[in-house]
C-alpha positions as CSV (number, residue, x, y, z in Angstrom):
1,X,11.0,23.6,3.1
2,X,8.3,21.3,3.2
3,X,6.0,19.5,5.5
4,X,4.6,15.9,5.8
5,X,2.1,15.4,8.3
6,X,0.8,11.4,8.6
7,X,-2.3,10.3,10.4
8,X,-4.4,7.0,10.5
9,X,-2.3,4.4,12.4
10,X,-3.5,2.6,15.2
11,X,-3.6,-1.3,16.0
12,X,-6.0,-3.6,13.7
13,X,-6.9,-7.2,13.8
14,X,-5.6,-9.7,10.9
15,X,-7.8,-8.9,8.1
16,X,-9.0,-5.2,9.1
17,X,-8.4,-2.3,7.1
18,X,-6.8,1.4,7.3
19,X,-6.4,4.0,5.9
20,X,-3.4,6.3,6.0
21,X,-3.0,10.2,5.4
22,X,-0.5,12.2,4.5
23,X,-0.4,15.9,4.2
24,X,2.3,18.6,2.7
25,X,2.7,21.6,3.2
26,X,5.4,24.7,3.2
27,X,7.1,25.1,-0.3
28,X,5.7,23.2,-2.8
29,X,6.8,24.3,-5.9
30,X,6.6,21.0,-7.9
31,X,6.1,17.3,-7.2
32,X,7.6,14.5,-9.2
33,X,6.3,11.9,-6.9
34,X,4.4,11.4,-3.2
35,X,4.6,7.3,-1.5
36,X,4.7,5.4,1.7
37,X,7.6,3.5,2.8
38,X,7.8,1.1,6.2
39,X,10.1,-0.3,8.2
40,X,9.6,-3.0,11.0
41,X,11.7,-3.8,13.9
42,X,15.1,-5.7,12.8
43,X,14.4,-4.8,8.6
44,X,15.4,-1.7,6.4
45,X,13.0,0.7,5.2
46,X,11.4,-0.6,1.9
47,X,9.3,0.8,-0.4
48,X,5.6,0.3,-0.1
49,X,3.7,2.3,-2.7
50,X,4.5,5.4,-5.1
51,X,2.2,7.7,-7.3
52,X,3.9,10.3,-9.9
53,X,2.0,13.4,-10.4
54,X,0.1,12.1,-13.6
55,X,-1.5,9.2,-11.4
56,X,0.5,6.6,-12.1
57,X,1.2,4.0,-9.1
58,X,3.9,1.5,-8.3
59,X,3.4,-1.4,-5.4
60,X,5.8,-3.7,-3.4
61,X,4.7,-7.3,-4.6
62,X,4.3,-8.3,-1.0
63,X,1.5,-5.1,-0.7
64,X,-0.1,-5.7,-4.1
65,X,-3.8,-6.4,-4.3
66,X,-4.6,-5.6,-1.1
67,X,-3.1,-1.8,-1.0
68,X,-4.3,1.6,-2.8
69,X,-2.4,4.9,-3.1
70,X,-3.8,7.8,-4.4
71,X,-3.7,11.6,-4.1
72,X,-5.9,14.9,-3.6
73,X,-3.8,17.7,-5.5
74,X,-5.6,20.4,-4.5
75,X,-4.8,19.0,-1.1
76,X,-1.4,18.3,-1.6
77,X,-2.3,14.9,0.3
78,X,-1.4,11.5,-0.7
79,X,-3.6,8.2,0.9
80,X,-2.7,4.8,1.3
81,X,-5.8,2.3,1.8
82,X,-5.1,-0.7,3.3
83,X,-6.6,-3.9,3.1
84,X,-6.3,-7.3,4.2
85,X,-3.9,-6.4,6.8
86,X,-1.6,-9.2,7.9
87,X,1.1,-9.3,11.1
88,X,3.6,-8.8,8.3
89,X,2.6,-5.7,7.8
90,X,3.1,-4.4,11.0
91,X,5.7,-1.3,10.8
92,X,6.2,2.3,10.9
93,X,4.8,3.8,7.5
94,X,6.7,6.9,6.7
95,X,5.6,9.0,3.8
96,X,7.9,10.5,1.4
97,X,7.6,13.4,-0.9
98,X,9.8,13.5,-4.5
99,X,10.8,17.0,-5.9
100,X,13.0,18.4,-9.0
101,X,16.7,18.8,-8.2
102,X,17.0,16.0,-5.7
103,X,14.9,16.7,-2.6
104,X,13.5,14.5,-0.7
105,X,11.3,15.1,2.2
106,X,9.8,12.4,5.2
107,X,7.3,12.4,7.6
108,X,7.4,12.0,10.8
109,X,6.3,8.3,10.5
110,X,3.1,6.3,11.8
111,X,2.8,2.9,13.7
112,X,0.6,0.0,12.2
113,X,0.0,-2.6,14.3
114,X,-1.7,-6.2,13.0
115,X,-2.4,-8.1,15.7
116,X,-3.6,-12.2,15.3
């Protein structure tokens, strides 16, 4: 099994910035992919940011230019700088982990809050 641990939530003003961690752990015998998802009140779960285990990264439009994903591997840890925060991107962010064979693992989510 494996482990996601998020950290670096918390309530921002429009315009601030944070950064998100995310941590695995447990057995990690490959990964094909680490990224954050969200999901606000009254919307589904959409996808926010991916990076594959050769670097490459993929963005929602609405995040692009003003987010950054990237990854420690000897850390097994996967970041997601915000920037440029706006009300619209308050949510829970929810990091996901990829692996051969189908699974899928979550974490336990973490609330960002824009405020105006």
């Amino acid at each position: 099994q494996v482990q996601l641990v998020e950290s670096g939530g918390g309530l921002v003003q429009t315009g601030g910035s944070l950064r998100l961690s995310c941590a695995a752990s447990g057995n990690i015998f490959s990964i094909n992919a680490m990224g954050w998802y969200r999901q606000a009140p009254g919307k589904q779960r959409e996808l926010v940011a991916t990076i594959i285990s050769r670097g490459s990264t993929n963005y929602a439009d609405s995040v692009k230019g003003r987010f950054t994903i990237s990854r420690d591997n000897t850390k097994n840890t996967v970041y997601l700088q915000m920037n440029s925060l706006k009300p619209e991107d308050t949510a829970v962010y929810y990091c996901n982990l990829n692996q051969p064979r189908g699974y899928t693992y979550w974490g336990q989510g973490t609330q960002v809050t824009v405020s105006s």
